[in-house]
C-alpha positions in Angstrom: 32.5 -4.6 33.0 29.7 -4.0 35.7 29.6 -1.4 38.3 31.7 -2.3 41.3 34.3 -3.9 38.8 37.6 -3.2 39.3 39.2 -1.5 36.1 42.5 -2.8 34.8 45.7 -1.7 33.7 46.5 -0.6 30.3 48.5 1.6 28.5 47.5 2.8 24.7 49.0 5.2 22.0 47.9 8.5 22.4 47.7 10.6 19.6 51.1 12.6 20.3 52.2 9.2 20.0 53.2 8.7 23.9 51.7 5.9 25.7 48.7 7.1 28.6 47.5 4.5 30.9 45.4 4.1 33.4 48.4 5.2 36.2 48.5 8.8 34.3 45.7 9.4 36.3 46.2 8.0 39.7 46.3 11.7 41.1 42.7 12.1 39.8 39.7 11.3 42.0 37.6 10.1 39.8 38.5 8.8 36.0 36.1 8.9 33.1 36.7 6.8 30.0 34.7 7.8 26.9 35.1 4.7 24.2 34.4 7.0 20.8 35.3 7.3 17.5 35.6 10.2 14.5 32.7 8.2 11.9 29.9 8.0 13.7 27.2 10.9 14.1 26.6 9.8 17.4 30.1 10.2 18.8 30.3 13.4 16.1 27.6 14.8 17.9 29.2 14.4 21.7 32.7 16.0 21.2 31.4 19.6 22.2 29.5 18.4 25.2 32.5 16.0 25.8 34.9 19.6 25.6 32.2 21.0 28.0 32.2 18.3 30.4 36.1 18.2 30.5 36.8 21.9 31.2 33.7 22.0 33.5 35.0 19.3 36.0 39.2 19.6 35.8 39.9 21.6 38.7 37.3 18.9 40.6 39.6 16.3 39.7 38.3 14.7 36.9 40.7 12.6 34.8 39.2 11.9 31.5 40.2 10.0 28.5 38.8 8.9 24.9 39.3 5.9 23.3 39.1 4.6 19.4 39.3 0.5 18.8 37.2 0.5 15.7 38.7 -1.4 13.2 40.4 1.4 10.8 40.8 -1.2 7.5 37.2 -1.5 7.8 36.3 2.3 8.6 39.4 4.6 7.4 37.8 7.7 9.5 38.8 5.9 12.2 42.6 5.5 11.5 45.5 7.1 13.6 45.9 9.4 11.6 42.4 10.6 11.3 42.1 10.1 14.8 44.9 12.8 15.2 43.8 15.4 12.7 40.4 15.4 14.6 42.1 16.0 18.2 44.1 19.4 16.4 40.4 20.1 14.7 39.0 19.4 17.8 41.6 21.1 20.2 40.5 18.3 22.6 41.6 18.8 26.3 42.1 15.0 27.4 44.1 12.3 25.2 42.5 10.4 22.4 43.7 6.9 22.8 44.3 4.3 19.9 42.8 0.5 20.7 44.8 -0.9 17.5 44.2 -4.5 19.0 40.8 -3.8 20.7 41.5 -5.6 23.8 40.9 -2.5 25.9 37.4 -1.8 24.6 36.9 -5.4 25.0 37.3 -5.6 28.4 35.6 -2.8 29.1 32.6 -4.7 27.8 32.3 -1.8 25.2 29.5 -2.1 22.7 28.5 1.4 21.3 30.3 4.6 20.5 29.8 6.9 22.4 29.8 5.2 25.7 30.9 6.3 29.0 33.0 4.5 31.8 33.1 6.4 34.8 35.4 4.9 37.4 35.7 6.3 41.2 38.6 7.1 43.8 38.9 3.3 43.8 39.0 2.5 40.1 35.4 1.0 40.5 33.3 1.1 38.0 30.4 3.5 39.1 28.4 4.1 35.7 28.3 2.5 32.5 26.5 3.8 29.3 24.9 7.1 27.8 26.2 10.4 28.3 22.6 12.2 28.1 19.2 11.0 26.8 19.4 13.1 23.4 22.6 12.7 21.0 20.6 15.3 18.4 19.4 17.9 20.2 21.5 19.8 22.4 19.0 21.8 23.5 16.4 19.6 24.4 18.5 17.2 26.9 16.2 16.3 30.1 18.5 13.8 31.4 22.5 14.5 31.6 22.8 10.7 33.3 26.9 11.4 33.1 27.4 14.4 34.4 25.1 13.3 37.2 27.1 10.2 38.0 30.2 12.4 37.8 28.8 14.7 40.6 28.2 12.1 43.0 31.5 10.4 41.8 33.6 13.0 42.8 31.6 13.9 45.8 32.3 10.2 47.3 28.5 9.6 46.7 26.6 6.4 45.6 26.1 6.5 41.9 21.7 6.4 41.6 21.8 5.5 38.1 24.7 2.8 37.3 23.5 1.6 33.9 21.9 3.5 30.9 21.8 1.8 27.7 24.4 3.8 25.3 22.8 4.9 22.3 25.1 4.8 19.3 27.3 3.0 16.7 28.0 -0.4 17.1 32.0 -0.8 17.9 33.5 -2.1 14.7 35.4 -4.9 15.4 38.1 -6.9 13.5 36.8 -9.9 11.7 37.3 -12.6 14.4 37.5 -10.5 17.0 34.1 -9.3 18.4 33.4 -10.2 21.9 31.9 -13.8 23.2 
């Protein structure tokens, strides 16, 4: 997807095992789609500031979301089950959603974990990419390029940044399913 996209409807397993789609959050402003999974130290690294960012903008009307679509036979960390011992470990306060076929990562154009799909009043895509400009270090984050875009989101303002390369894993996909 590119900004100004519309995004689509789906619906996924959550890991209470109900289906969350898209419509669970038509009473949010804004809607922020983080495609993640438990393997990789990059999207290790982002669950706290992911926690953070979550609590930080709720009563702003945030809706936010996580999804996992790496294929599990290949990476077992990334199985449903897995997937749901980490959200109790985690005591993560949006659904973690299970992309079994990959068709919603795929659509989203998804290409790294972490990566962040923030979508506006409208559903339009309004940034695309990296959360902040250091997945090591905390501490030393200049740039929080998601939270900014989440500001002006939710304040009906003109994303400035709507593109920044996600750093990260590569998605995992099913053998004869990656994209193009």
């Amino acid at each position: 997807m590119n900004p100004g996209d519309k995004l689509f409807s789906f619906s996924l397993k959550n890991v209470d095992g109900k289906m969350v789609g898209n419509y669970d959050f038509a009473d949010k402003y804004s809607l922020l789609i983080i495609v993640t999974c438990n393997h990789c130290k990059y999207a290790q690294s982002y669950w706290g500031r992911l926690k953070q960012l979550a609590k930080k903008y709720e009563e702003d009307n945030l809706g936010m979301l996580a999804i996992c679509g790496n294929d599990a036979q290949a990476y077992p960390q990334d199985s449903f089950e897995n997937m749901q011992q980490l959200y109790k470990q985690l005591a993560l306060p949006f659904p973690y959603l299970h992309d079994e076929t990959q068709e919603v990562i795929k659509k989203l154009g998804a290409v790294r974990t972490p990566e962040a799909f923030l979508f506006n009043n409208n559903r339009e895509l309004v940034y695309r990419g990296a959360i902040d400009d250091n997945w090591e270090n905390e501490a030393a984050i200049m740039q929080v390029y998601l939270e900014d875009a989440v500001e002006y989101s939710l304040d009906g303002l003109e994303v400035d940044y709507p593109e920044i390369d996600a750093v990260g894993c590569t998605i995992k996909w099913k053998p004869g399913n990656e994209p193009g």
